[in-house]
VODREN-653534 format. One record per residue: residue number from 1; residue in three letters; x, y negated, z of N, C-alpha, C in turn. Coordinates in pm, whole numbers, plus 50000, padded with zeros to 5 digits. Atoms other than C-alpha are relative to their C-alpha. Layout:
> k	r	n.px	n.py	n.pz	ca.px	ca.py	ca.pz	c.px	c.py	c.pz
> NUM	ala	X	Y	Z	X	Y	Z	X	Y	Z $
...
This chain:
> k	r	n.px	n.py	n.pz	ca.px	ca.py	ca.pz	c.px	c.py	c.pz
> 1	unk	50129	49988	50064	49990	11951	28643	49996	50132	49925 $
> 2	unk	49973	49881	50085	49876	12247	28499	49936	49916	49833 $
> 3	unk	50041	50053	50121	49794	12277	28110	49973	50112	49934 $
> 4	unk	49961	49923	50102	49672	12540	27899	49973	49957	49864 $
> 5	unk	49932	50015	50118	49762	12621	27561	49891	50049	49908 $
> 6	unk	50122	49938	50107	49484	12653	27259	49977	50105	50045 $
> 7	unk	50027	49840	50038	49335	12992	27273	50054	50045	49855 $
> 8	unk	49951	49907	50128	49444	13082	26933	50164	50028	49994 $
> 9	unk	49812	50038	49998	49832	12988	27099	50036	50146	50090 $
> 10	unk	49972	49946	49897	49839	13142	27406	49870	50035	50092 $
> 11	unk	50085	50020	49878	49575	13274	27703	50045	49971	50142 $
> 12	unk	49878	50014	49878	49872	13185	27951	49975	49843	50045 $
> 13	unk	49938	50107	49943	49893	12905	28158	50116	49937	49957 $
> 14	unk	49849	50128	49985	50188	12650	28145	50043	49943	50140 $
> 15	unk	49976	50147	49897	50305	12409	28422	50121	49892	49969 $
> 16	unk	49931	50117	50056	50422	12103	28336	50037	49931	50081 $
> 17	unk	49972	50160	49881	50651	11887	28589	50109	49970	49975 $
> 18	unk	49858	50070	50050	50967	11696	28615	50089	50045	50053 $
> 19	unk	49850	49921	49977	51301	11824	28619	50064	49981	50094 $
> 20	unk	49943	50053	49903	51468	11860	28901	50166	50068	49969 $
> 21	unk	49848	49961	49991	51840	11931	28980	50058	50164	49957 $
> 22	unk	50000	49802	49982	51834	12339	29050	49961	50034	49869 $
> 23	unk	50060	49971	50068	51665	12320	28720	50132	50031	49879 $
> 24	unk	49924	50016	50098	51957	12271	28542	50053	50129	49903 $
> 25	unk	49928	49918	50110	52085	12599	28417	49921	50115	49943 $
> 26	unk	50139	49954	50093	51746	12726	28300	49994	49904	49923 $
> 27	unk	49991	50084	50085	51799	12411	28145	50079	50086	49859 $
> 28	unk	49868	49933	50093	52101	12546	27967	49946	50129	49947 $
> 29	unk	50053	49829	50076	51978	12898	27885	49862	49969	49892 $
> 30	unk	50126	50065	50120	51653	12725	27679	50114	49925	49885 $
> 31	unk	49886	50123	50104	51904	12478	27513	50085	50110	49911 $
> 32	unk	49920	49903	50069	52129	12785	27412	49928	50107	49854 $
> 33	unk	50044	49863	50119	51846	12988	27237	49870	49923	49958 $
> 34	unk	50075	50096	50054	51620	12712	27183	49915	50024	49838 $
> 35	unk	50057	49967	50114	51379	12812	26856	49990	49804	49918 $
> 36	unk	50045	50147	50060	51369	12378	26817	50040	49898	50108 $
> 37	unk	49917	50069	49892	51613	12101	26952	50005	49929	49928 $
> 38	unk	49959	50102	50058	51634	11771	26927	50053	49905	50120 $
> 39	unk	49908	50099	49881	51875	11502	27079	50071	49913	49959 $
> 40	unk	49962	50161	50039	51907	11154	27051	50035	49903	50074 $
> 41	unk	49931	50081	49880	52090	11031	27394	50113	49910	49924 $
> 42	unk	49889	50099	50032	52328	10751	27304	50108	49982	50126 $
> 43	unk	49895	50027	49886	52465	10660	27651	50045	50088	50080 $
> 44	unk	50046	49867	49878	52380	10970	27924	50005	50142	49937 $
> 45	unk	50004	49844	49985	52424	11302	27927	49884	50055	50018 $
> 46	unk	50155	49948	49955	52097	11507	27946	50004	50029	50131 $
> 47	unk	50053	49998	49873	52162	11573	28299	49987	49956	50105 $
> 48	unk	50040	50142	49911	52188	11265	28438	49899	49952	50005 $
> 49	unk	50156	50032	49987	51855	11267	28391	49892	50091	50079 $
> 50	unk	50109	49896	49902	51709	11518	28616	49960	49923	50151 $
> 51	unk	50124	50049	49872	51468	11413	28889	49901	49888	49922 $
> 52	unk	50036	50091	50084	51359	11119	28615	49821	50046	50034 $
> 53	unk	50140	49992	50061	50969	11139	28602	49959	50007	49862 $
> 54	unk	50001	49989	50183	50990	11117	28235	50029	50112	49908 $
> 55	unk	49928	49828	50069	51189	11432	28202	49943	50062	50056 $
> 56	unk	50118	49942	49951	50914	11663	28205	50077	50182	49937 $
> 57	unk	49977	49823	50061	50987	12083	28172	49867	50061	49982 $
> 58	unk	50135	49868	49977	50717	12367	28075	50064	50127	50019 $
> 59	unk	49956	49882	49977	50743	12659	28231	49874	50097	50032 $
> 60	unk	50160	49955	50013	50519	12961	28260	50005	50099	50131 $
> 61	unk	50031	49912	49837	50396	13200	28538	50113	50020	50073 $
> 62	unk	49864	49953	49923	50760	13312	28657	50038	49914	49999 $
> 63	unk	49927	50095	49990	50876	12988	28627	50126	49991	49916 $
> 64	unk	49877	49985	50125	51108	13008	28307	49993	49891	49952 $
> 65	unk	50054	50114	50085	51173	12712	28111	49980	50030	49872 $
> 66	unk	50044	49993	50196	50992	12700	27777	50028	49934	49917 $
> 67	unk	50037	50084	50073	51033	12386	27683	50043	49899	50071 $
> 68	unk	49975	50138	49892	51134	12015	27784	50019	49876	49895 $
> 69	unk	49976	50104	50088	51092	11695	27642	50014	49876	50100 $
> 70	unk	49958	50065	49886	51271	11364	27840	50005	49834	49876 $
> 71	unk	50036	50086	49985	51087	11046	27772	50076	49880	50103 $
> 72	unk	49932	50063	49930	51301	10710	27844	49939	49856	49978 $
> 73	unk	50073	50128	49966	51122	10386	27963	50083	49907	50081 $
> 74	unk	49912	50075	49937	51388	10088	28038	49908	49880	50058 $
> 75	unk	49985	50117	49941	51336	09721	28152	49842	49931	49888 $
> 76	unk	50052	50056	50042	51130	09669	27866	49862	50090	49973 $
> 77	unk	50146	49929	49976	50743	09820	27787	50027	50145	49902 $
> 78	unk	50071	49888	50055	50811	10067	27549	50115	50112	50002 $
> 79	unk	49891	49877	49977	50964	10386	27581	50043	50092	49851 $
> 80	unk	49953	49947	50149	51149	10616	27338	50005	50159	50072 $
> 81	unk	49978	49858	50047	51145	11013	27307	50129	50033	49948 $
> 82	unk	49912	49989	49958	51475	11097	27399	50070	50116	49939 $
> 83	unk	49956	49881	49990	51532	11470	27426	49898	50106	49988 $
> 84	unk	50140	49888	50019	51278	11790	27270	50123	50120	49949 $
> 85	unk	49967	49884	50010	51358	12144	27272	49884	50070	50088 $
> 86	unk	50098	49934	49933	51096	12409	27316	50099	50135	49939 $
> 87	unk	49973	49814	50043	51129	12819	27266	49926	50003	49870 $
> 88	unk	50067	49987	50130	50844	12787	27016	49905	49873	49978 $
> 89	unk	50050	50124	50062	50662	12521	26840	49840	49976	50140 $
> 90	unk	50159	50007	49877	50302	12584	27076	50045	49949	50095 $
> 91	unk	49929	50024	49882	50508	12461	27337	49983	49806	50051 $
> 92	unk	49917	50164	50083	50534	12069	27173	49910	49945	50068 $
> 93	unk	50136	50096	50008	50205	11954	27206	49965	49968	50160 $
> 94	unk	50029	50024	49845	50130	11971	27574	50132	49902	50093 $
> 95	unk	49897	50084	49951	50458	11850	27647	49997	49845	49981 $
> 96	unk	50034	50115	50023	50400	11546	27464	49868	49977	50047 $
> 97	unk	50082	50033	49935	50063	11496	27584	50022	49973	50179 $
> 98	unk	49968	50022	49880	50158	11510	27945	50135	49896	50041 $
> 99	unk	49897	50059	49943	50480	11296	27891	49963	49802	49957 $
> 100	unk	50103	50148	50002	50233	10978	27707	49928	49998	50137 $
> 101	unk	50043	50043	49824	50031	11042	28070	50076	49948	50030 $
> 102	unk	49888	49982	49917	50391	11039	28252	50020	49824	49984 $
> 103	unk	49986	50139	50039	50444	10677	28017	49952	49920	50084 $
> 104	unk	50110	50114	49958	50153	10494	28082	49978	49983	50112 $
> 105	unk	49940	50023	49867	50164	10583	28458	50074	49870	50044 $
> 106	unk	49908	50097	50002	50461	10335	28452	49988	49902	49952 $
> 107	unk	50015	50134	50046	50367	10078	28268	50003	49976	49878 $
> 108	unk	49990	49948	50169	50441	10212	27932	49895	49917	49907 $
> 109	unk	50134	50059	50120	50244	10021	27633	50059	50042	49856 $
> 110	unk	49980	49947	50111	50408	10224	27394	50074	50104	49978 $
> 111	unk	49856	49886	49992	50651	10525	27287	50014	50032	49842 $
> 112	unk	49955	49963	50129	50856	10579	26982	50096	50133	50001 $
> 113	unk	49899	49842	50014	51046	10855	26836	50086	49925	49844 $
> 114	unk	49940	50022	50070	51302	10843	26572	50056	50145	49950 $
> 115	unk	49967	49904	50084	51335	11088	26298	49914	50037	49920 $
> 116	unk	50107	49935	50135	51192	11358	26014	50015	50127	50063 $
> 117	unk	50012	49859	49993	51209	11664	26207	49863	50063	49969 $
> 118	unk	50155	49974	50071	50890	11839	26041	49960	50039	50157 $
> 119	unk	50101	49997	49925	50807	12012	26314	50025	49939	50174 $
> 120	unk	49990	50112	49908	50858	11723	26578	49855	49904	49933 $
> 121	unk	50077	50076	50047	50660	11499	26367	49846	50033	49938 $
> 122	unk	50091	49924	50009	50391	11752	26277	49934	49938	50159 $
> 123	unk	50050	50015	49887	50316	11693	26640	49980	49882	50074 $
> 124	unk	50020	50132	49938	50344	11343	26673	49855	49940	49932 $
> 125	unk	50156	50058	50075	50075	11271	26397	49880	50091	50108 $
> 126	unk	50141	49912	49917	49841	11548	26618	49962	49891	50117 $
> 127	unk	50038	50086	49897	49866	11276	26914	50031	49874	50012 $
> 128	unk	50022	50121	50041	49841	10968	26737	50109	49929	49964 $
> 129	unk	49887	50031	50048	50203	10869	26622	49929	49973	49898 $
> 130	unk	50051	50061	50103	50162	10661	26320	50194	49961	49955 $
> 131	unk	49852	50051	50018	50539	10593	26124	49936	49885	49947 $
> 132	unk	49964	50175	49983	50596	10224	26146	50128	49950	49941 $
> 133	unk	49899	50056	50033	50913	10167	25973	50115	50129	49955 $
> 134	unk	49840	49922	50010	51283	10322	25859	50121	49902	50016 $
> 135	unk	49892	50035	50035	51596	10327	25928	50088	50014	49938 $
> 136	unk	49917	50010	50120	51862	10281	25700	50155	49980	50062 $
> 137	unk	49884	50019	49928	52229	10353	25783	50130	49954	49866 $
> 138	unk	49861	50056	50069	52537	10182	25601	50142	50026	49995 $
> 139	unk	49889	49952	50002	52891	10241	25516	50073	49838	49946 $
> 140	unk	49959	50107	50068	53149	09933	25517	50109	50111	49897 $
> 141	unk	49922	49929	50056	53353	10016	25231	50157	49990	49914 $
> 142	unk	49844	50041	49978	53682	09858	25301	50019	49852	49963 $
> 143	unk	50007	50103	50105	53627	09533	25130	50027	49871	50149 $
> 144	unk	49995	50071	49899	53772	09283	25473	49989	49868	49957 $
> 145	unk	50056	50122	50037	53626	08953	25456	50032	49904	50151 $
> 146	unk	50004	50015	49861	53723	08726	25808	49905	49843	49982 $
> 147	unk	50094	50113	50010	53465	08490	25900	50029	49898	50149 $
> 148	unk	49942	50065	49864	53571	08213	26174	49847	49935	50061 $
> 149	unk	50088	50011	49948	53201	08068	26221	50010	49825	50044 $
> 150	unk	50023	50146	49945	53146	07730	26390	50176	49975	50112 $
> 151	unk	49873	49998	49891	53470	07589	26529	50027	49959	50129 $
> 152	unk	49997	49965	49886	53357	07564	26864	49939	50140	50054 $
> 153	unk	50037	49863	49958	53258	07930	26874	50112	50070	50073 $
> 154	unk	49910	49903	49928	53451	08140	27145	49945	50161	50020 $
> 155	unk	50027	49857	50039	53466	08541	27082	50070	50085	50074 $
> 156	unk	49921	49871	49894	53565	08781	27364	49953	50082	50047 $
> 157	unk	50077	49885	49923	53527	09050	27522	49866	49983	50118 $
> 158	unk	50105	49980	49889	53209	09118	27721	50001	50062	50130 $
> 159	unk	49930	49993	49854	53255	09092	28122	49838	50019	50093 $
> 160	unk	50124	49973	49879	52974	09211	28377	49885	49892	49998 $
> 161	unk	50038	50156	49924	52870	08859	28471	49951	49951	49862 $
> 162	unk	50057	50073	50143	52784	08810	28065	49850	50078	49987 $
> 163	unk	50111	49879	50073	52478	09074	28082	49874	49935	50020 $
> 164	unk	50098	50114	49982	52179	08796	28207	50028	49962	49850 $
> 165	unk	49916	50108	50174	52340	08600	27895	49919	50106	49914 $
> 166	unk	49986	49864	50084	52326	08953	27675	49853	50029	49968 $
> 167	unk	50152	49951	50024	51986	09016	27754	49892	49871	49941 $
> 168	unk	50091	50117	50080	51845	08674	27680	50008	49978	49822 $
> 169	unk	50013	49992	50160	51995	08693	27332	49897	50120	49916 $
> 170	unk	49966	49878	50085	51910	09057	27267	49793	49989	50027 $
> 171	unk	50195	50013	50021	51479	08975	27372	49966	49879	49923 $
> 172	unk	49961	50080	50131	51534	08676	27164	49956	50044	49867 $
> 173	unk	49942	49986	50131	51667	08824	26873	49903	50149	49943 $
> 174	unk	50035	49844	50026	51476	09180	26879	49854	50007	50039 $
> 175	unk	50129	49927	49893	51091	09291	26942	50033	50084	50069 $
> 176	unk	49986	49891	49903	51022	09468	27219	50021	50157	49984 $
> 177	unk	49966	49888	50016	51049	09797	27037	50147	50050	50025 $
> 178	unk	49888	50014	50022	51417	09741	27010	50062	49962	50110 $
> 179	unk	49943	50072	49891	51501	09596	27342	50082	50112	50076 $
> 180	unk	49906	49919	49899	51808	09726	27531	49976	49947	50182 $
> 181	unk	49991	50065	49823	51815	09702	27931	50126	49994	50038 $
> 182	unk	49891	50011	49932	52011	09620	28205	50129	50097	50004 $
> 183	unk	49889	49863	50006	52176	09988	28226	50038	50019	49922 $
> 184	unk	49951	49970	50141	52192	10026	27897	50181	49902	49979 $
> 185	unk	49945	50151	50022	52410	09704	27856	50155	50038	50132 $
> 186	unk	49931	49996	49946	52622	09787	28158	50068	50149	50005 $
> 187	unk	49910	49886	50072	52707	10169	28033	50083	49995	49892 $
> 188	unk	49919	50034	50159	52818	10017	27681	50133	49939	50075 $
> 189	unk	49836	50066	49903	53086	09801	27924	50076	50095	50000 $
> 190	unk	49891	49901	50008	53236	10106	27964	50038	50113	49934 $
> 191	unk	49958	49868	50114	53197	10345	27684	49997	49955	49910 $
> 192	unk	49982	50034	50145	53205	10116	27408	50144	49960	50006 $
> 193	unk	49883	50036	50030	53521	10076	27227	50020	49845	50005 $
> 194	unk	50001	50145	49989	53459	09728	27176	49868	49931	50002 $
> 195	unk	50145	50078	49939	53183	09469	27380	50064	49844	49931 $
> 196	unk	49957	50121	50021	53209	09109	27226	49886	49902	50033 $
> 197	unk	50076	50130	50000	53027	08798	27332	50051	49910	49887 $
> 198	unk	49984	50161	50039	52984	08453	27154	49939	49917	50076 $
> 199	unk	50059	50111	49931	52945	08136	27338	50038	49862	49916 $
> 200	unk	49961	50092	50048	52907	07814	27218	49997	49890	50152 $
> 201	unk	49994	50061	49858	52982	07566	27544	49929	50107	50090 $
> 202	unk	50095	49909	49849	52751	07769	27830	49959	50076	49930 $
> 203	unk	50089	49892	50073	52546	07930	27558	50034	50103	49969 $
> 204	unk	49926	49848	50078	52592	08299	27497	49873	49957	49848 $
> 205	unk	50070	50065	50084	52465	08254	27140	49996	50162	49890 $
> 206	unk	49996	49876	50104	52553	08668	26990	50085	50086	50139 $
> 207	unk	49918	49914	49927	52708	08987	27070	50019	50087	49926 $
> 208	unk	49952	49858	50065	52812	09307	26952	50069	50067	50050 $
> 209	unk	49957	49877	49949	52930	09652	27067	50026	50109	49898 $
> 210	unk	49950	49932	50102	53095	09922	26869	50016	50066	50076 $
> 211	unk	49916	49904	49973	53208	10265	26912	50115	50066	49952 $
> 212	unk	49870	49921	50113	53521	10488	26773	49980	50140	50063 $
> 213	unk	50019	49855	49991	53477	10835	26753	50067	50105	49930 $
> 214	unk	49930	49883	50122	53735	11096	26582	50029	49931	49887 $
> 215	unk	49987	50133	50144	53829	10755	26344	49891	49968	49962 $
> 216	unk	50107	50082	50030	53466	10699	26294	49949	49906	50058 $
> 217	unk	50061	50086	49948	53376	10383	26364	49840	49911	49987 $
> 218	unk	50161	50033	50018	52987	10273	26473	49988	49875	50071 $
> 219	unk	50068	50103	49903	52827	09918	26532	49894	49991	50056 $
> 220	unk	50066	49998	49964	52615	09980	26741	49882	49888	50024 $
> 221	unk	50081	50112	49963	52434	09656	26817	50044	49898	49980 $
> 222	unk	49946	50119	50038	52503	09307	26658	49878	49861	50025 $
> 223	unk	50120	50039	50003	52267	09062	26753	50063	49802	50006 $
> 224	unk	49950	50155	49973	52247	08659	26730	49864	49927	50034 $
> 225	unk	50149	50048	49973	51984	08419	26913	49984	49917	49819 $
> 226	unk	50090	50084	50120	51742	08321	26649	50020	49823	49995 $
> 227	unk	49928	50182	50047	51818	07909	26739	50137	49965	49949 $
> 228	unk	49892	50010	50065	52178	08010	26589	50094	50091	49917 $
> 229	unk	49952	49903	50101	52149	08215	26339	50016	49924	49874 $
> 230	unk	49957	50088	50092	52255	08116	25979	50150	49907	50008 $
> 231	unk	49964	50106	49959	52524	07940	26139	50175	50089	49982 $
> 232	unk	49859	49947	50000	52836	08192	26056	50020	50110	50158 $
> 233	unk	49989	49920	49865	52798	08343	26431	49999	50130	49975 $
> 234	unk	49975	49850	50033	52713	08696	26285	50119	50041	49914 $
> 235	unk	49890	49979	50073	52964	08721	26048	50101	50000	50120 $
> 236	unk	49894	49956	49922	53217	08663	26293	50022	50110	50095 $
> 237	unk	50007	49891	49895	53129	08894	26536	50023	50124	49932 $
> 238	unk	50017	49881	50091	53083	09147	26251	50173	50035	49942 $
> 239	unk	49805	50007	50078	53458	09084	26101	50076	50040	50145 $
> 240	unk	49879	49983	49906	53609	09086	26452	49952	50185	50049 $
> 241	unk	50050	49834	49997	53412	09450	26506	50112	50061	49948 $
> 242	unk	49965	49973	50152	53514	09524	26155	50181	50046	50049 $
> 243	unk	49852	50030	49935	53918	09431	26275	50020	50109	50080 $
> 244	unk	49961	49887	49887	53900	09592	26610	50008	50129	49969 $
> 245	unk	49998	49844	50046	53823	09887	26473	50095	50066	49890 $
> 246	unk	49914	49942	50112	54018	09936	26173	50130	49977	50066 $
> 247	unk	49894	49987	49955	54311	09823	26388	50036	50119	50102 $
> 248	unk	50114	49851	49885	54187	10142	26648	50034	50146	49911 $
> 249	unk	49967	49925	50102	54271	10324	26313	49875	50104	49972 $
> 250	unk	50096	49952	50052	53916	10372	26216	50003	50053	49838 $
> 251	unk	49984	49955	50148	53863	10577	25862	49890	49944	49893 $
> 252	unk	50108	50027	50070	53508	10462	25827	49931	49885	50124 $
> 253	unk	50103	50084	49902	53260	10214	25977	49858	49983	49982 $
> 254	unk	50143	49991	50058	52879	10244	25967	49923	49870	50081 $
> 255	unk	50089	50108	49964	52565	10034	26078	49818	50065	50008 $
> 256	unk	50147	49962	49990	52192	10112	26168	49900	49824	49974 $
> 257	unk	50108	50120	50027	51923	09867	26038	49871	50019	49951 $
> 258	unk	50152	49967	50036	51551	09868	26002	50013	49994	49853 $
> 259	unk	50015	50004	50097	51459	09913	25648	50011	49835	49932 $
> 260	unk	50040	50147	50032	51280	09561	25622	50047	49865	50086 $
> 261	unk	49916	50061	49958	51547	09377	25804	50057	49930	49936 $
> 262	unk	49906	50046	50107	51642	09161	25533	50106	49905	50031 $
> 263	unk	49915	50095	49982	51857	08890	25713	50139	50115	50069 $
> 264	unk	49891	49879	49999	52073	09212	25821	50007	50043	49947 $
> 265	unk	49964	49933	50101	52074	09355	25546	50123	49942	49904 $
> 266	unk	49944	50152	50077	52196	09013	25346	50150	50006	50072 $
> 267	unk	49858	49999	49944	52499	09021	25601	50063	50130	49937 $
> 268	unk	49925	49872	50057	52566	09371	25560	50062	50037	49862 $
> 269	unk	49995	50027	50130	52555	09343	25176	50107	49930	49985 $
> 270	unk	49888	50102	50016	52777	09067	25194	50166	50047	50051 $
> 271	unk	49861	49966	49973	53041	09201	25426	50062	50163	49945 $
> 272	unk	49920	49865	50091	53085	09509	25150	49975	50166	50097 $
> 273	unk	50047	49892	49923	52870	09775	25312	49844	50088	49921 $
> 274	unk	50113	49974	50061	52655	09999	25115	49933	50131	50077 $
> 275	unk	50080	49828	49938	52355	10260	25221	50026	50094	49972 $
> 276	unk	49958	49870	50031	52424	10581	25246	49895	50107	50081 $
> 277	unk	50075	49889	49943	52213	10920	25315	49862	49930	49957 $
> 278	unk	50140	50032	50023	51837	10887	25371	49980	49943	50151 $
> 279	unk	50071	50023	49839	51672	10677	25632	49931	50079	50097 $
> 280	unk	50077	49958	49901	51510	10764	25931	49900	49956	50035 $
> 281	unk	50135	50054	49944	51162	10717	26007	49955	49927	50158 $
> 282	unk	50057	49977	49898	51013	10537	26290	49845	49983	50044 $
> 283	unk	50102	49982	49951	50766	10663	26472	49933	49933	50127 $
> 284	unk	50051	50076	49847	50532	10474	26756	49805	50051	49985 $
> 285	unk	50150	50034	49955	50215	10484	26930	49981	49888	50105 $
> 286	unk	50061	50091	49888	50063	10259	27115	49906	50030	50109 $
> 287	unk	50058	49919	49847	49934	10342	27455	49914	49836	50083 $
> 288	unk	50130	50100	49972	49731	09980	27508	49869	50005	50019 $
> 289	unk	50144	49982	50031	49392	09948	27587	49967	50174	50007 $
> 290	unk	50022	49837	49991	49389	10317	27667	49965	50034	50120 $
């Protein structure tokens, strides 16, 4: 698609399409001198994402890249704003406008972003971003507490054949903003330090995934179905994290949680974990009825 750019920006054209392979080390040469980068991949590499429809480049008459922002839409409706880097700020706006098209195409009924970069978020309020929430990150701060839970609870590692299970807890337990997918779920199998199920007889009933990084240790995702929560199930999962990791010869251990998350919070609090830094904003629009 083409796109131009305000008159008061540019009288240049743009072209806006999706990244392909060859693209890659114009990729790299933008990324290197980049005037504005942002990157918030958890599982993937940015270039395991080329051919994606989502991962959209701007480039201009010669075909240079200006700019690229890589929009990620899983299993569930709403997508997240991934990966932004332009040359210069005029660059932002079209990109995001053409990568909400790219969404909603698909099925999209929503797209979030996560952060305070000013001028990221300058540009999200221009095309209807509204912040919806913060996040708030935690520090345990050594204080080991072991929680055993219901004494028919069984706690092990997470095996292929548990990820049906995984996902029923984790749409359960989470709005759809928050929802992990299939891939997601089956990349953590192999790059998380530690995957744990809970089952109570057949029932997967929790889970949790952690990372270790240079002795820092992150929980990434702790979740318990809502018909058995209260019930000691998080705690355990959280202590055996907690364990794995400090036995891993972690130095530190953190936690991500919505602001107004108070039944995670209440755990966290409890198992000797206080906030630290400043939250992170999140940002969404809604692409419904549009």
């Amino acid at each position: 698609m083409k796109v131009s750019l305000p008159r008061f920006q540019t009288k240049s054209h743009i072209e806006i399409r999706p990244a392909r392979n060859d693209d890659w080390l114009s990729i790299e040469r933008v990324l290197s001198r980049a005037e504005r980068y942002y990157m918030g991949l958890e599982w993937w590499a940015l270039h395991e994402w080329l051919g994606q429809p989502t991962f959209l480049l701007a480039l201009d008459e010669q075909g240079r890249v200006l700019g690229l922002v890589l929009s990620i839409i899983g299993d569930g409706p709403i997508a997240w704003l991934r990966a932004i880097s332009v040359a210069s700020d005029r660059y932002l706006r079209p990109l995001l406008v053409a990568s909400i098209e790219s969404i909603k195409e698909r099925g999209g009924t929503g797209v979030t972003f996560l952060g305070d970069d000013g001028w990221i978020t300058s540009e999200l309020r221009g095309t209807g971003f509204q912040k919806i929430n913060q996040v708030v990150t935690l520090r345990w701060m050594g204080s080991y507490r072991a929680e055993n839970g219901p004494s028919d609870l069984i706690v092990r590692a997470a095996e292929v054949s548990d990820i049906d299970a995984i996902l029923t807890v984790d749409q359960a337990a989470f709005a759809p903003l928050w929802w992990y997918d299939r891939d997601v779920l089956r990349r953590a199998l192999n790059l998380a330090h530690c995957f744990d199920v809970a089952y109570r007889d057949d029932d997967c009933v929790g889970y949790q995934l952690s990372t270790l990084r240079n002795k820092r240790g992150h929980i990434v995702r702790l979740a318990t179905h809502p018909r058995w929560q209260k019930k000691g199930i998080a705690g355990r999962l959280l202590s055996t994290a907690i364990r794995t990791l400090e036995d891993a010869g972690a130095a530190s251990v953190t936690v991500n949680t919505q602001q107004d998350n108070q039944v995670s919070l209440h755990l966290y609090y409890r198992y000797a974990f206080q906030r630290i830094g400043q939250p992170s904003s999140v940002w969404f629009r809604s692409l419904e009825h549009e």
